[in-house]
C-alpha positions in Angstrom: -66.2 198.5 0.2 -69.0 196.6 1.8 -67.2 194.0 4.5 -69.6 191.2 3.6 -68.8 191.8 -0.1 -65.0 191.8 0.6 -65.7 188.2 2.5 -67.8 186.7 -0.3 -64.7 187.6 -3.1 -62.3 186.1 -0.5 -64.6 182.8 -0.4 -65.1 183.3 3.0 -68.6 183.2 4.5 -69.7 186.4 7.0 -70.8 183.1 9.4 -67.2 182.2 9.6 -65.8 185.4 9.5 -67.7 186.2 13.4 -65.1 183.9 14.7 -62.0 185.0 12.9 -61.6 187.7 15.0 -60.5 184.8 17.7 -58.2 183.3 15.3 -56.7 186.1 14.4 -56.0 187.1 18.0 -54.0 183.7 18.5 -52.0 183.5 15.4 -50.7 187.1 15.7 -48.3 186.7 18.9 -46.6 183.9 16.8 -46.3 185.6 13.7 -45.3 189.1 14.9 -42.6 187.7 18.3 -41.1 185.1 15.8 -40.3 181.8 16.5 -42.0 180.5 20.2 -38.9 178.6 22.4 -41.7 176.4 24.3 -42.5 174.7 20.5 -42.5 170.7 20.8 -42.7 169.2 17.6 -45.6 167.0 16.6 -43.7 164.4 14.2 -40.4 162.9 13.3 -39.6 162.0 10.2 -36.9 159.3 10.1 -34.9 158.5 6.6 -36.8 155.2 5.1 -33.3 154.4 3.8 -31.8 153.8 6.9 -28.0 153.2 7.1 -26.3 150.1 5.0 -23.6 147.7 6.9 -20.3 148.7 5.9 -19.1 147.0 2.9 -15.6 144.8 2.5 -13.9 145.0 -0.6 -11.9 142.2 -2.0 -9.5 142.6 -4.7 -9.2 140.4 -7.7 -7.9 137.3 -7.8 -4.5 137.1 -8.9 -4.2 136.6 -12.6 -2.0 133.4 -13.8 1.9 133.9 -15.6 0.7 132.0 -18.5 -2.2 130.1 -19.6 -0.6 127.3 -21.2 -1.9 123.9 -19.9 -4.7 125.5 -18.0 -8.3 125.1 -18.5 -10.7 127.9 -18.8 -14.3 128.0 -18.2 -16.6 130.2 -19.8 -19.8 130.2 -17.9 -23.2 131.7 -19.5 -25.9 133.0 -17.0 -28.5 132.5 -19.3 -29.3 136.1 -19.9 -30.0 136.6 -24.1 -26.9 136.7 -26.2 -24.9 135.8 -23.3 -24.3 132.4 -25.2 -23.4 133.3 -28.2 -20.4 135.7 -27.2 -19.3 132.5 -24.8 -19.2 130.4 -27.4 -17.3 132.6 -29.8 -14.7 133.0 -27.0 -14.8 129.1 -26.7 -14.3 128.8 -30.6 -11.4 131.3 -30.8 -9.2 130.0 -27.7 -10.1 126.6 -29.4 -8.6 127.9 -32.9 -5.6 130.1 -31.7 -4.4 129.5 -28.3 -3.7 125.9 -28.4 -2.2 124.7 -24.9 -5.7 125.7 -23.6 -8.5 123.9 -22.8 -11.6 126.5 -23.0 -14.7 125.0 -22.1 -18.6 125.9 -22.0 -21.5 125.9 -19.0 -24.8 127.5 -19.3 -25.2 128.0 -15.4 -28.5 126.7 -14.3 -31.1 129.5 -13.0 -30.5 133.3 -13.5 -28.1 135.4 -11.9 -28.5 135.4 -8.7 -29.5 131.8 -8.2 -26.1 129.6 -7.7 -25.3 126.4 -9.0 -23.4 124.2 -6.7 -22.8 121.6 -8.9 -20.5 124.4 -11.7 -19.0 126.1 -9.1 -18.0 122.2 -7.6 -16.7 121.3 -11.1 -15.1 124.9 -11.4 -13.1 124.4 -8.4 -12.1 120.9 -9.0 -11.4 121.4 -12.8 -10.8 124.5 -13.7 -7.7 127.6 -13.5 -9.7 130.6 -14.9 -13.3 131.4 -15.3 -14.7 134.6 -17.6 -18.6 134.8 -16.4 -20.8 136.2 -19.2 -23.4 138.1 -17.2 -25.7 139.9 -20.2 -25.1 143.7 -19.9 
């Protein structure tokens, strides 16, 4: 087969192909002694993740003997729904668990906003919270 025809079906122009003699020359060494021990790299790549602080867990809080007498809050984040469940709850401690005193908050601003002022009224007032936080 004709060499320029050979070229033309690789997509390689006979112009080009005068100097791939030269590039062939370098690349073989590499290719045919394996990998060269005087490589430096040109990059590093570093993980965008990084690594995360360790974390601390806590364990729950200690659940009461009884909930006679106590007062529990049930505190809605806002999310959709969230109010209606809390209010059920509200209605049915209300109905059948009598020595309790269950009582509503819609916190203010979503979930990861906090309301000083609940969480001051929480502490002060309250023995048990159950935090509706949507799904």
């Amino acid at each position: 087969m004709d060499r320029r025809k050979m070229l033309s079906l690789l997509g390689i122009t006979p112009a080009l192909a005068a100097a791939a003699p030269s590039y062939a020359r370098a690349a073989e060494p590499m290719a045919s002694a394996g990998p060269r021990s005087d490589f430096d790299p040109k990059l590093t790549v570093l993980s965008p993740l990084g690594t995360p602080p360790p974390i601390k867990l806590l364990g729950m809080a200690p659940r009461p003997k009884s909930l006679d007498g106590k007062t529990v809050y049930f505190v809605d984040d806002g999310f959709p729904g969230t109010d209606v469940l809390m209010k059920e709850m509200v209605t049915w401690f209300n109905q059948n668990v009598p020595g309790v005193t269950a009582v509503y908050r819609l916190k203010s601003g979503g979930f990861p906003q906090v309301d000083p002022a609940l969480w001051a009224e929480i502490k002060a007032k309250g023995d048990a919270v159950v935090m509706g936080v949507g799904h």
